[in-house]
N, C-alpha and C positions, 0 to 999 in steps of 0.2 A: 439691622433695620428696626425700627420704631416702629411695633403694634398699634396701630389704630386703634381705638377704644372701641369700634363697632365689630371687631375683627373678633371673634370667638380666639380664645388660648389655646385652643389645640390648634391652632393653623399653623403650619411650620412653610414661614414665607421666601425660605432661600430652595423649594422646591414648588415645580409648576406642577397645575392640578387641570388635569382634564375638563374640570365641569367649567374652571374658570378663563381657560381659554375657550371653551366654545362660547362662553357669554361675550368676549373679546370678538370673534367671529361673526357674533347677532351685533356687534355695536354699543352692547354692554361696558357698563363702567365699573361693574365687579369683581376687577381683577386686577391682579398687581404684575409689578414689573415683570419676575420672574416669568407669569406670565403669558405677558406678552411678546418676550423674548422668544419662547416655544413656541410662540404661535406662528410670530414672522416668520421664524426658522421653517416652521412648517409648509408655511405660504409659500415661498423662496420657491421650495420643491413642488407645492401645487397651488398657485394662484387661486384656484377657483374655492376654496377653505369655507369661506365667506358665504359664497354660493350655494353650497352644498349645508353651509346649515340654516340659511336661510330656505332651502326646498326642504330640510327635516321637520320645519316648524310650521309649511304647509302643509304638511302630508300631516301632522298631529290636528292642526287646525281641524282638515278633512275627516278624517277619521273620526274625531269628536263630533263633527256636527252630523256623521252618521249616526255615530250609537245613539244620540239624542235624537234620530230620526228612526231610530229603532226601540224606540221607547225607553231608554238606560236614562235613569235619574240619580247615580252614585258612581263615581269614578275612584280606580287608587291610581295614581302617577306614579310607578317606582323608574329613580334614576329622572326623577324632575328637572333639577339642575337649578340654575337661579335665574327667580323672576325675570322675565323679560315682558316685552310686547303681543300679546294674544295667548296668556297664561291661560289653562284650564278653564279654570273657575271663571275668569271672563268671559269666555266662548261660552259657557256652561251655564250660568246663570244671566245671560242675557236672554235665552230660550227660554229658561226654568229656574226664577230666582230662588227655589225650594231644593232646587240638586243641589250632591253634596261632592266635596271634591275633598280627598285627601293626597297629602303632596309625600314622597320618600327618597329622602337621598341619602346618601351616606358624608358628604361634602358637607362639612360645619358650614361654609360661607351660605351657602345654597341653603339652608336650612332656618339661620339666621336672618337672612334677609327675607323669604318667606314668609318664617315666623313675624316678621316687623307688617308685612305688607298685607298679613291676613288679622293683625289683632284686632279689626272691627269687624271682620266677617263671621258670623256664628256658622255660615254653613262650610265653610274651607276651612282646613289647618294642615300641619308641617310636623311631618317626624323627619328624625335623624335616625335612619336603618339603612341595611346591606341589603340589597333583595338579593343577593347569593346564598340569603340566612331568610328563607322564607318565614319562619317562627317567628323571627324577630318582627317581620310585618305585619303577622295576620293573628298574633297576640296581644301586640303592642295596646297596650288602653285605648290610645286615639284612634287607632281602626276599630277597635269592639265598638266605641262608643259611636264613632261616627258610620259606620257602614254595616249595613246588615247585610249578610252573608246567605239569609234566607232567601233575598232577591235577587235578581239581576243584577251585576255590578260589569261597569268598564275598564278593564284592568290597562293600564298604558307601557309600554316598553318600549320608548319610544329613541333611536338613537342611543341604546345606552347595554344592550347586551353582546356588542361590539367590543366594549369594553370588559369584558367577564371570559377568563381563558380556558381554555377545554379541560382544565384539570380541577377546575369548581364547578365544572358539572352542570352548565346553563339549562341543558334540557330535564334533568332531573329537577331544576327551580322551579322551572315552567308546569311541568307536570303537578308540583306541591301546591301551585298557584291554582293551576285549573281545575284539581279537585275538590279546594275550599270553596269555589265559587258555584252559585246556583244553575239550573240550568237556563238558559237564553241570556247566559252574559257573554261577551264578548270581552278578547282579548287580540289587542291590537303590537302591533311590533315593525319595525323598521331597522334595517342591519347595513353597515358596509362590505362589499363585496368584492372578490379578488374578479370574478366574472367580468371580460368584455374591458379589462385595463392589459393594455399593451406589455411586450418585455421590458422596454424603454420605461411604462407609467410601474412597472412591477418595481425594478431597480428605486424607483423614487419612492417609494414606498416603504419600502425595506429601512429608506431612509427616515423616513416618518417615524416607522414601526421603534427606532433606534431614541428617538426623541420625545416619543408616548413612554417608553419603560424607562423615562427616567420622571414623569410622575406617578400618579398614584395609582394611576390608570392606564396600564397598558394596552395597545392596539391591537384588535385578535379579527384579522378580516376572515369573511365563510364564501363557499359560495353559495350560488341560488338553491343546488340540493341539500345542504346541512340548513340552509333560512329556514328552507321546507319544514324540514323534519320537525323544527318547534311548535307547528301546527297542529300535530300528530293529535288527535281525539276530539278535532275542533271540524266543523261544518266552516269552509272559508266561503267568504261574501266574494264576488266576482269584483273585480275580475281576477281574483286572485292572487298567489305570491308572486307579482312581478315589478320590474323596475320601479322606484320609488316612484319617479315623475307620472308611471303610468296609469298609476292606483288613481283613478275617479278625480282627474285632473280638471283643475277650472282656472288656471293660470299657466302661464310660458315660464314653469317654472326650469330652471337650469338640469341638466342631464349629472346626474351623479352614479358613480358606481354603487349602486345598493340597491336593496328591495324590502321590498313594504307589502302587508297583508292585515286582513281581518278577519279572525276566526270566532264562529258561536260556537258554545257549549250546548252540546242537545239534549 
């Protein structure tokens, strides 16, 4: 297959990439055949794909227009994914053209397309990092320069530690996150969940799970008590770690297996 010139050289396009089929999902056009192939195959097995990531990208909406409502004017996005429709930084400097947003993926597309969408923005930018490799985040130049560590900051996890397997240690990341950060910032998080899915929706699952580990990013569902636990040293905002939909809802947004939360640092 023929590289696209916009296409970063480390993209390897005979394998599908998690970030770029969820942009497939939002109705995104940054992603290639491969795919979209994963994704229908996905679909096939749960129609509602679609659904459920358009209610992850209200609940991020939501969440940001709290912490903006709780005074947070510095955001980090790790596991960003690629631009779409009610990016950070839009939600975020339509309140406060002086917040700052920085974006983190590990996904070359995601990162490049970013990178393109934010070159007039002085107060947003785009790194290419792991948050499984918290150093690599919270050293990185472009976070020093752009986020001060001394204040409040809104740290996002949003849909994206779902994808990080229990043998990289998620909660030890979380922990390395929430100690860099000042006291009264907030760290938000949203997960997929094996909780309240049938035998029958298990089985299909499994099927999914078989179609995720052949990208980059394999599928790792928790349930509601392991979501929990990534809270662990945080004050949660009410109404707490419960079903995505149910987190401080202001739309008929669709019922997805997962849960969503917002924790301060005290």
């Amino acid at each position: 297959m023929e590289q696209a010139s916009w296409v970063p050289s480390s993209v390897d396009l005979d394998r599908p990439s998690a970030a770029r089929m969820y942009d497939y999902y939002l109705g995104g056009s940054h992603n290639f055949a491969v795919d979209r192939e994963a994704a229908k195959s996905v679909e096939q097995i749960f129609p509602g794909m679609s659904g459920a990531a358009r209610a992850n990208r209200s609940f991020l909406r939501r969440a940001v227009r709290y912490l903006l409502e709780q005074g947070i004017d510095q955001f980090l996005d790790l596991g960003s994914g690629i631009p779409t429709v009610g990016n950070v930084h839009e939600i975020v400097q339509q309140a406060n053209p002086l917040a700052k947003v920085v974006y983190a993926d590990v996904e070359p597309v995601a990162v490049a397309h970013s990178t393109a969408l934010l070159a007039d923005n002085a107060q947003a930018s785009a790194i290419q990092a792991d948050l499984r490799d918290p150093a690599s985040v919270l050293e990185h130049d472009e976070v020093k320069r752009m986020i001060d560590f001394d204040r409040p900051v809104g740290l996002l996890m949003v849909a994206v530690l779902h994808f990080v397997p229990d043998d990289d240690d998620p909660g030890s990341a979380i922990a390395r996150y929430r100690e860099a950060l000042a006291p009264g910032s907030h760290i938000a998080i949203s997960h997929a969940s094996w909780d309240g899915i049938s035998a029958e929706g298990i089985e299909g699952g499994e099927q999914v799970n078989a179609i995720y580990r052949k990208t980059d990013s394999p599928l790792v569902l928790r349930s509601g008590a392991e979501i929990t636990a990534f809270f662990e040293g945080l004050d949660v905002a009410e109404p707490g770690v419960v079903p995505l939909a149910e987190w401080r809802p202001d739309s008929d947004d669709a019922y997805i297996s997962a849960y969503a939360g917002v924790g301060r640092k005290p």
